[in-house]
PAMISE-325028 format. One record per residue (C-alpha): residue in three letters; residue number from 0; x, y, z. Coordinates in steps of 0.1 Angstrom, whole numbers, m for minus. Layout:
// PAMISE-325028
<r><r>Ala</r><k>NUM</k><u>X</u><v>Y</v><w>Z</w></r>
...
END
This chain:
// PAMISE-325028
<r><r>Unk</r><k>0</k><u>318</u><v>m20</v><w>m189</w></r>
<r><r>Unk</r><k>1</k><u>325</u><v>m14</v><w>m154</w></r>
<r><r>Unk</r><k>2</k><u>316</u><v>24</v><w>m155</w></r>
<r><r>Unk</r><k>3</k><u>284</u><v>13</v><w>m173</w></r>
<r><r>Unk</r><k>4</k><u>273</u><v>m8</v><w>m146</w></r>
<r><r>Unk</r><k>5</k><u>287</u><v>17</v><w>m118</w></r>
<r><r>Unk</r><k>6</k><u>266</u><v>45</v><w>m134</w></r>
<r><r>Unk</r><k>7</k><u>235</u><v>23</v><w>m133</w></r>
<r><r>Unk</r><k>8</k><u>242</u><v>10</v><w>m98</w></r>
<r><r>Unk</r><k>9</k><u>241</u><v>51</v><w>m82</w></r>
<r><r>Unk</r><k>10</k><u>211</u><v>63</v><w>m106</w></r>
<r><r>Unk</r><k>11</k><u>193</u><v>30</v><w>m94</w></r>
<r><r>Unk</r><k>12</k><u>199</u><v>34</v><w>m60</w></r>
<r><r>Unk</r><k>13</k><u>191</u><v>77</v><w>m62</w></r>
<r><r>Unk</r><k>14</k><u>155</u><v>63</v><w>m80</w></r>
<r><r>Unk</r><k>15</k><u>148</u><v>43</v><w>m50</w></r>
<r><r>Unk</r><k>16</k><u>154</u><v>71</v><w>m31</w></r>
<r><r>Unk</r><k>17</k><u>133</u><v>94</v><w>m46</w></r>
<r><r>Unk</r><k>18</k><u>107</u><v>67</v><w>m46</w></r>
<r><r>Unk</r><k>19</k><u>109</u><v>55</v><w>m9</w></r>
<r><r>Unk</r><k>20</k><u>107</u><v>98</v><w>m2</w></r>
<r><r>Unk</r><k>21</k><u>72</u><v>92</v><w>m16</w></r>
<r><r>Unk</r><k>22</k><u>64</u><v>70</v><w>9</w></r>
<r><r>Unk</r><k>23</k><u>42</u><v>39</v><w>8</w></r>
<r><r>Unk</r><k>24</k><u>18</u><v>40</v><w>m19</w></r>
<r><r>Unk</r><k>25</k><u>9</u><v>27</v><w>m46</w></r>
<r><r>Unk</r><k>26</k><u>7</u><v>41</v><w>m85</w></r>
<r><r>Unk</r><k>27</k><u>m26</u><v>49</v><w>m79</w></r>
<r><r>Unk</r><k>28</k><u>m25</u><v>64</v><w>m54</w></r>
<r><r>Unk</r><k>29</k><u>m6</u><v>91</v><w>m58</w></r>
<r><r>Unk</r><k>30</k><u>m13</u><v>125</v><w>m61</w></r>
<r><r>Unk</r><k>31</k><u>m5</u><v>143</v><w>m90</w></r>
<r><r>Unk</r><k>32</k><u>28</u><v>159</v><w>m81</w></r>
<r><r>Unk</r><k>33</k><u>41</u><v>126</v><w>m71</w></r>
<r><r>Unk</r><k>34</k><u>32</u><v>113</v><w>m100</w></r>
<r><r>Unk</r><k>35</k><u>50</u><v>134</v><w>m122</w></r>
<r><r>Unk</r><k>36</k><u>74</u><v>136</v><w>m104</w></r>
<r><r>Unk</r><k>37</k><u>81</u><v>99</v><w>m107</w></r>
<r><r>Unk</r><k>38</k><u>76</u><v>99</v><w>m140</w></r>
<r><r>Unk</r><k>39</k><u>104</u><v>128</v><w>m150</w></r>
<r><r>Unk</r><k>40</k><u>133</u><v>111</v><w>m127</w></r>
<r><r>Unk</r><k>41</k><u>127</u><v>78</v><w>m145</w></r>
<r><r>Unk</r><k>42</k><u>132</u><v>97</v><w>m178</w></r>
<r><r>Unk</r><k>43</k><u>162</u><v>117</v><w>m165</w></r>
<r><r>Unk</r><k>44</k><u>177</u><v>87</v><w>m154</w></r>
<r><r>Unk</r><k>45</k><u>170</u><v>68</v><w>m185</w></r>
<r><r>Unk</r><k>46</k><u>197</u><v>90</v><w>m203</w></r>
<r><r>Unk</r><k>47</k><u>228</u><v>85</v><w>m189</w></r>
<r><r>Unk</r><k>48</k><u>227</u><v>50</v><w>m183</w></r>
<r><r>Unk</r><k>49</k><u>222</u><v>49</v><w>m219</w></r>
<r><r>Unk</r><k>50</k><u>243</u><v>76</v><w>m230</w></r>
<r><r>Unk</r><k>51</k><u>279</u><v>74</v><w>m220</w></r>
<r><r>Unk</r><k>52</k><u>288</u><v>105</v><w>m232</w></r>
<r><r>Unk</r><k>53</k><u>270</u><v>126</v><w>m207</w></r>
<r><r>Unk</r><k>54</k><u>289</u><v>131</v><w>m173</w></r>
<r><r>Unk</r><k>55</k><u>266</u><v>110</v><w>m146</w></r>
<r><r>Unk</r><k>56</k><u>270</u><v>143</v><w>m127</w></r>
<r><r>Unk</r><k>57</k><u>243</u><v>160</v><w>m155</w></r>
<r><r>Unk</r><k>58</k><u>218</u><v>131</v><w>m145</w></r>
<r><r>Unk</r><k>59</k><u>227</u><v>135</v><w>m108</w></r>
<r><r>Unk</r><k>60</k><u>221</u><v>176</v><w>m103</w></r>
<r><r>Unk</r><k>61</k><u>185</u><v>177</v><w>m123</w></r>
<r><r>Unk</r><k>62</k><u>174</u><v>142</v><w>m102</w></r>
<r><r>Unk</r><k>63</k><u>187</u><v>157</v><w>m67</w></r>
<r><r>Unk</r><k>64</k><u>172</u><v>192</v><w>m73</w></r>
<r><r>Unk</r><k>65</k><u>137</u><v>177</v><w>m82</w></r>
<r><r>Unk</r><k>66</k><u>143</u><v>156</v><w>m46</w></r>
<r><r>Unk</r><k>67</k><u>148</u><v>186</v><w>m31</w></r>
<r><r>Unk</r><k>68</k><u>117</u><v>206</v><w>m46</w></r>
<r><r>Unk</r><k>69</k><u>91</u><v>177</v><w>m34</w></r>
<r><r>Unk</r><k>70</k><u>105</u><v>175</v><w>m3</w></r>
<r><r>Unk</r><k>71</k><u>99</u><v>211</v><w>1</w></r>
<r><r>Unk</r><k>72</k><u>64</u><v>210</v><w>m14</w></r>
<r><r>Unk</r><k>73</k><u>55</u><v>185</v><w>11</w></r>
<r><r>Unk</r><k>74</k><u>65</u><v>207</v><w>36</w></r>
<r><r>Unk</r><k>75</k><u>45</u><v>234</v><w>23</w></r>
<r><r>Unk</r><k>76</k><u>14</u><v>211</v><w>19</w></r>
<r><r>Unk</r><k>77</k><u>17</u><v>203</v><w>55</w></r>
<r><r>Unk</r><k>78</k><u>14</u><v>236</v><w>65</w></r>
<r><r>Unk</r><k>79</k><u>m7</u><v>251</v><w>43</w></r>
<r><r>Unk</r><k>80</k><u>m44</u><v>234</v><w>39</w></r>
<r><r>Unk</r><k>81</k><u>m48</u><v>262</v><w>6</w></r>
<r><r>Unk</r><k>82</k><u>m15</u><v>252</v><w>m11</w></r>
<r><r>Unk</r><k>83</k><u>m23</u><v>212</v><w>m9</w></r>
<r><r>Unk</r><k>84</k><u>m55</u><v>223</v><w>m22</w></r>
<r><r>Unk</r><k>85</k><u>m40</u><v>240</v><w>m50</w></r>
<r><r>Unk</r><k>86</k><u>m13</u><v>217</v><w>m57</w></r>
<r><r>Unk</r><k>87</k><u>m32</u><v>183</v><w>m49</w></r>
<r><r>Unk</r><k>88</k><u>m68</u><v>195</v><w>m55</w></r>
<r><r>Unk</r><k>89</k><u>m103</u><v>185</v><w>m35</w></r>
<r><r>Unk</r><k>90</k><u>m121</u><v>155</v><w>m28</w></r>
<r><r>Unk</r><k>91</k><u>m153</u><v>160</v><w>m46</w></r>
<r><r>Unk</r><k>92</k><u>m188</u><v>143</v><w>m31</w></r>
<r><r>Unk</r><k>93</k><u>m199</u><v>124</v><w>m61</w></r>
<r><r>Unk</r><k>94</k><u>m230</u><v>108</v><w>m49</w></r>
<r><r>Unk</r><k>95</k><u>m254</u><v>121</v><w>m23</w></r>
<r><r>Unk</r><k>96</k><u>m277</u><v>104</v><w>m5</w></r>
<r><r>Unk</r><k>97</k><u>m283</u><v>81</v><w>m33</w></r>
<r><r>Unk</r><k>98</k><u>m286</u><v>104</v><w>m62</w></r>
<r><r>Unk</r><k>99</k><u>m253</u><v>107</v><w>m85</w></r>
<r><r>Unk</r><k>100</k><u>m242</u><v>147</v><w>m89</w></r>
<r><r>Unk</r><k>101</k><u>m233</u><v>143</v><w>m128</w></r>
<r><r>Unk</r><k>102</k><u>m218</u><v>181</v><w>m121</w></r>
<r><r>Unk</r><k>103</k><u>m191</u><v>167</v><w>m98</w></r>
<r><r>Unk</r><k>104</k><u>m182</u><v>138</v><w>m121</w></r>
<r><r>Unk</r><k>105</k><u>m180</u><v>162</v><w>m152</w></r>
<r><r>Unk</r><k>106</k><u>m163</u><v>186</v><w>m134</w></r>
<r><r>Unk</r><k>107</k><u>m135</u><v>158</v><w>m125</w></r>
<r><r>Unk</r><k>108</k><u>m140</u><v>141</v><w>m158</w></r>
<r><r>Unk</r><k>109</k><u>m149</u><v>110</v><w>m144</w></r>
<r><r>Unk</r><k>110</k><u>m176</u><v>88</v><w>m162</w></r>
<r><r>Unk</r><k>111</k><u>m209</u><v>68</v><w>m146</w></r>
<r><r>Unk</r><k>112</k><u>m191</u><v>36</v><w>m157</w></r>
<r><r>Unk</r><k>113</k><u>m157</u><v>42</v><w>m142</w></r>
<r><r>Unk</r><k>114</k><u>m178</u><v>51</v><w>m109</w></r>
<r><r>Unk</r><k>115</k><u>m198</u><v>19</v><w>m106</w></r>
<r><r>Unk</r><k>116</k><u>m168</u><v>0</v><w>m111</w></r>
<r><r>Unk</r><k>117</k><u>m158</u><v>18</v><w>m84</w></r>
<r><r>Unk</r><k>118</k><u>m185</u><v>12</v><w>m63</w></r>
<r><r>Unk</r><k>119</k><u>m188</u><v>m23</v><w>m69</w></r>
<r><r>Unk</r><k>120</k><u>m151</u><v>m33</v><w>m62</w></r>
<r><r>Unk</r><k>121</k><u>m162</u><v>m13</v><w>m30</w></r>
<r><r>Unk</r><k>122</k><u>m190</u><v>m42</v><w>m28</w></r>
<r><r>Unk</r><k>123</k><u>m219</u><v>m17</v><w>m39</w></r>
<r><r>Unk</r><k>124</k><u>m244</u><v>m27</v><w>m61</w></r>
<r><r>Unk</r><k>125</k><u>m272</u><v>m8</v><w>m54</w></r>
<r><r>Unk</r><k>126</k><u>m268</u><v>30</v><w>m56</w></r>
<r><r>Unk</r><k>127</k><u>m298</u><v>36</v><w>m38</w></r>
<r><r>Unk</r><k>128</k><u>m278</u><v>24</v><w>m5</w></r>
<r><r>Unk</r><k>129</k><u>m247</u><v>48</v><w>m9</w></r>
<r><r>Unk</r><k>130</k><u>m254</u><v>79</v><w>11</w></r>
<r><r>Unk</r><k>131</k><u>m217</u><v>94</v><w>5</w></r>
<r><r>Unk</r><k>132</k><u>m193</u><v>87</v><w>m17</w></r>
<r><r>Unk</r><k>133</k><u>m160</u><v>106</v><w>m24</w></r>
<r><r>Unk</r><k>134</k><u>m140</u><v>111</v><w>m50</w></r>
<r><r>Unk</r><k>135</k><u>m104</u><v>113</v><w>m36</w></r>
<r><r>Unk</r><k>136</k><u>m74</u><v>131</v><w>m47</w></r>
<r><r>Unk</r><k>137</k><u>m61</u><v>102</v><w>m55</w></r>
<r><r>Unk</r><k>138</k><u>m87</u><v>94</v><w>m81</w></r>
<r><r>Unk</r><k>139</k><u>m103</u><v>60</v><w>m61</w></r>
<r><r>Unk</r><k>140</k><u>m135</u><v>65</v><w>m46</w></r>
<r><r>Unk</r><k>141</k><u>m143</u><v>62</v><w>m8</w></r>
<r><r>Unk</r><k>142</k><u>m182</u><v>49</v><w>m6</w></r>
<r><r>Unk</r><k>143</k><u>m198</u><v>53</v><w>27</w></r>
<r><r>Unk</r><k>144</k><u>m228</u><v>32</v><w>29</w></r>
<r><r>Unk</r><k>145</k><u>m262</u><v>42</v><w>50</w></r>
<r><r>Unk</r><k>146</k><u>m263</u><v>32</v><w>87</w></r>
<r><r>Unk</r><k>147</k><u>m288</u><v>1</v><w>78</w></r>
<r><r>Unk</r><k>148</k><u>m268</u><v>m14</v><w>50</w></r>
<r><r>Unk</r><k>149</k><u>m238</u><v>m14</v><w>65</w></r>
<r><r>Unk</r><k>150</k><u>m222</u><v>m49</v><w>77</w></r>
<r><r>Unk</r><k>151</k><u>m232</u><v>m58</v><w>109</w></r>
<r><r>Unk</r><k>152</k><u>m203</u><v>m52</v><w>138</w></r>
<r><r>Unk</r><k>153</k><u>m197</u><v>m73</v><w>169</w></r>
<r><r>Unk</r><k>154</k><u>m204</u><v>m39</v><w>195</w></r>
<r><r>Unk</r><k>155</k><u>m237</u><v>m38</v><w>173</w></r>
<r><r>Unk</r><k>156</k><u>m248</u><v>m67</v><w>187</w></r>
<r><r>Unk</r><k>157</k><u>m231</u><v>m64</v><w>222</w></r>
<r><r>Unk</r><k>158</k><u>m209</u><v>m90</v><w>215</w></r>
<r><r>Unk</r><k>159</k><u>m175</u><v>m87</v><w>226</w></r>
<r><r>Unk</r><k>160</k><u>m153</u><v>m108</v><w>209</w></r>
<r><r>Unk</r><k>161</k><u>m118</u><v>m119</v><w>221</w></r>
<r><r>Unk</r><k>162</k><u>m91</u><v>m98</v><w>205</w></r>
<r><r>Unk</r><k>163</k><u>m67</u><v>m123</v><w>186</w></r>
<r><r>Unk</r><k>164</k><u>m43</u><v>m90</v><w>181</w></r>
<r><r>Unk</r><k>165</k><u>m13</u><v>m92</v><w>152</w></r>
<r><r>Unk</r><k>166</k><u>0</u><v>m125</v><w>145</w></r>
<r><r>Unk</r><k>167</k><u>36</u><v>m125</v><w>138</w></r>
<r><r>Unk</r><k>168</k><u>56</u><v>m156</v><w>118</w></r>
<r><r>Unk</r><k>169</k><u>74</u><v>m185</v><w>135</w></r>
<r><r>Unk</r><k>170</k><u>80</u><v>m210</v><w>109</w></r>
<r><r>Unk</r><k>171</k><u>89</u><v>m195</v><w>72</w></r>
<r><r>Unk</r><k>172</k><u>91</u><v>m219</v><w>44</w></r>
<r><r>Unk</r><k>173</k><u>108</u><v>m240</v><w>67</w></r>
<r><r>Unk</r><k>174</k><u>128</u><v>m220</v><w>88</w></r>
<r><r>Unk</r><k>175</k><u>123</u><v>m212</v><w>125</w></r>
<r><r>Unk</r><k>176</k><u>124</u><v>m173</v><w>134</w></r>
<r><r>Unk</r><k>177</k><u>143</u><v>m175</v><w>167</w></r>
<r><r>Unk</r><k>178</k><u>137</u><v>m137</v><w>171</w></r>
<r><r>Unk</r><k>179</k><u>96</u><v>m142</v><w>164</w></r>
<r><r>Unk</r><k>180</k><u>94</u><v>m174</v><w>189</w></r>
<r><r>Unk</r><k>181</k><u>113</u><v>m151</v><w>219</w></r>
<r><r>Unk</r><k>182</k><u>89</u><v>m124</v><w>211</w></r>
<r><r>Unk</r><k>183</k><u>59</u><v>m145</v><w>217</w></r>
<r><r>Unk</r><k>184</k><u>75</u><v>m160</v><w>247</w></r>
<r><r>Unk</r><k>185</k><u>77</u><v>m192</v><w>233</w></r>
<r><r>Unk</r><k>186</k><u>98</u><v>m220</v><w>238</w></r>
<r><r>Unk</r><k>187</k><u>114</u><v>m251</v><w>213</w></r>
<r><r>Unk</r><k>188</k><u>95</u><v>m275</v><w>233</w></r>
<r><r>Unk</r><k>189</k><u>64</u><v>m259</v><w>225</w></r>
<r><r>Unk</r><k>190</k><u>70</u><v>m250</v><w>186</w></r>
<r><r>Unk</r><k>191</k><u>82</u><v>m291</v><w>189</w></r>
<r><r>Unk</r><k>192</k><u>47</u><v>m301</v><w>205</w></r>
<r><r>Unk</r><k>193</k><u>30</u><v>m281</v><w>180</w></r>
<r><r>Unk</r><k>194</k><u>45</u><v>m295</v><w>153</w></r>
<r><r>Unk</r><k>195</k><u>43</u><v>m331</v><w>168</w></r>
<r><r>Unk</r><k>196</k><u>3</u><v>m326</v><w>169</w></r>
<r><r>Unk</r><k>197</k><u>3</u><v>m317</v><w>133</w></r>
<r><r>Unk</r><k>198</k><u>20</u><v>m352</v><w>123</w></r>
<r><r>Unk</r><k>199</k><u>53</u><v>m328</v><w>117</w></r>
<r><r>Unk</r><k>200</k><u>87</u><v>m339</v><w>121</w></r>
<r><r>Unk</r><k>201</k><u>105</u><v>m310</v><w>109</w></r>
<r><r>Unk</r><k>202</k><u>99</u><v>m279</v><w>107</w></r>
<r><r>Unk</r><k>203</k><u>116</u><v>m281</v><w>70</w></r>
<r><r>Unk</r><k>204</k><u>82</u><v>m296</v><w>61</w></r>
<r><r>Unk</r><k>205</k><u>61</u><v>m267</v><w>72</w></r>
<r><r>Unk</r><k>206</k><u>54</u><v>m236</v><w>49</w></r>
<r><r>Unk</r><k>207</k><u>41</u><v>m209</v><w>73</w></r>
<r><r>Unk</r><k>208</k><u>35</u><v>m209</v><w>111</w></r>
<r><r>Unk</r><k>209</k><u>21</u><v>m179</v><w>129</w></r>
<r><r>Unk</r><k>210</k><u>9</u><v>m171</v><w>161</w></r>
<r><r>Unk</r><k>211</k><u>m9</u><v>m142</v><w>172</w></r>
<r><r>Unk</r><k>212</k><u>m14</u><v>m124</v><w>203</w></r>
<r><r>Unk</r><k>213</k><u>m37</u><v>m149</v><w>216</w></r>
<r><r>Unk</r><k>214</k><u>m25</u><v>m175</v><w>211</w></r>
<r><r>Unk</r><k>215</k><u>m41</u><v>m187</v><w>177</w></r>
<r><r>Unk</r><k>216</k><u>m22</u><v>m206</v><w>156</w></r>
<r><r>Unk</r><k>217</k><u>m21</u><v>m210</v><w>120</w></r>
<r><r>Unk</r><k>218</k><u>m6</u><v>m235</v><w>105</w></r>
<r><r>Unk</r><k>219</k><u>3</u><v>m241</v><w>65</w></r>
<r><r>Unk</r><k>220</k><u>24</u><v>m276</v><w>54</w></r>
<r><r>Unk</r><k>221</k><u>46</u><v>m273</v><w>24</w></r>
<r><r>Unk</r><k>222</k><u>32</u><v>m288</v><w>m6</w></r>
<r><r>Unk</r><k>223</k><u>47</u><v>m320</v><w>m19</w></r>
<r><r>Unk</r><k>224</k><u>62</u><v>m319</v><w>m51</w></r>
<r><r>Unk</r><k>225</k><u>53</u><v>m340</v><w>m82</w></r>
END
């Protein structure tokens, strides 16, 4: 029983490695390799946790050596712009200026009705106001509106808004980030203040609490339970 778990513990933890050399994406959005990739060191792991039989070294070497080949076909696609084309393909210009290039979409066997879903999670309803979009390598599609349909900006307008900047958290279901409140060079006066004005005794009763770069605060009470 112990080996079992032991053998799962170090093909788990060499799964999240493989995974984490991926980087931070989602299914999605990976590109092909990757996704294979993924896909073969789940299987190859799946055996010998299952399968005491088979030394855990077997599942280790063929896990390890397909590490080692994407992290030297990353490299590769780094350097060379014609083997990440080979390997990871072309984005493809779908729709020009309007008009949809059926060519493209057969060529990338990707239907009308799998593009205006696209282009309406995108927020595009109207094709006619779609001067580019792109099919990625990823398979989502990157829409880029015309000038005049696109959302109006605050420069546009010669407005220049006040930067609020990152907010970071202070209060997290109930518990005070020391670390965060130093960062913002705030004190426990204040955060006691703040929470005063709120009708808060405790910060125990608040949910979320952040504070951003200029100051803003938002502020989220925990919800009373029935």
């Amino acid at each position: 029983m112990i080996i079992a778990v032991i053998r799962t513990i170090i093909l788990y933890l060499l799964i999240i490695l493989g995974i984490r050399l991926l980087g931070k994406r989602q299914i999605g959005e990976l590109e092909p390799s990757e996704l294979v990739l993924s896909l073969i060191i789940a299987d190859l792991a799946a055996v010998p946790m299952q399968d005491f039989g088979i030394p855990l070294l077997m599942g280790l070497i063929p896990i390890l050596t397909l590490l080692c080949l994407s992290a030297i076909l990353s490299g590769l696609t780094v350097r060379s712009i014609r083997f990440r084309a080979l390997l990871c393909s072309r984005p493809s210009i779908v729709v020009r200026d309007g008009k949809v290039l059926s060519r493209e979409l057969n060529k990338n066997r990707f239907t009308v009705d799998e593009l205006m879903e696209e282009l309406r999670m995108a927020g595009i309803t109207d094709l006619s106001s779609v001067k580019y979009a792109v099919l990625e390598t990823t398979g989502r599609i990157s829409v880029l509106p015309y000038v005049q349909d696109q959302p109006v900006t605050p420069r546009a307008m010669g407005l220049k808004p006040r930067e609020g900047g990152l907010p970071i958290t202070i209060i997290s279901d109930g518990r005070v980030l020391r670390r965060n409140l130093r960062a913002r060079n705030l004190s426990q006066s204040w955060l006691d203040q703040e929470l005063a004005s709120r009708g808060m005794k405790s910060p125990r009763e608040v949910f979320l609490l952040t504070v951003d770069e200029g100051g803003k605060v938002y502020f989220s009470p925990k919800e009373e339970t029935v």
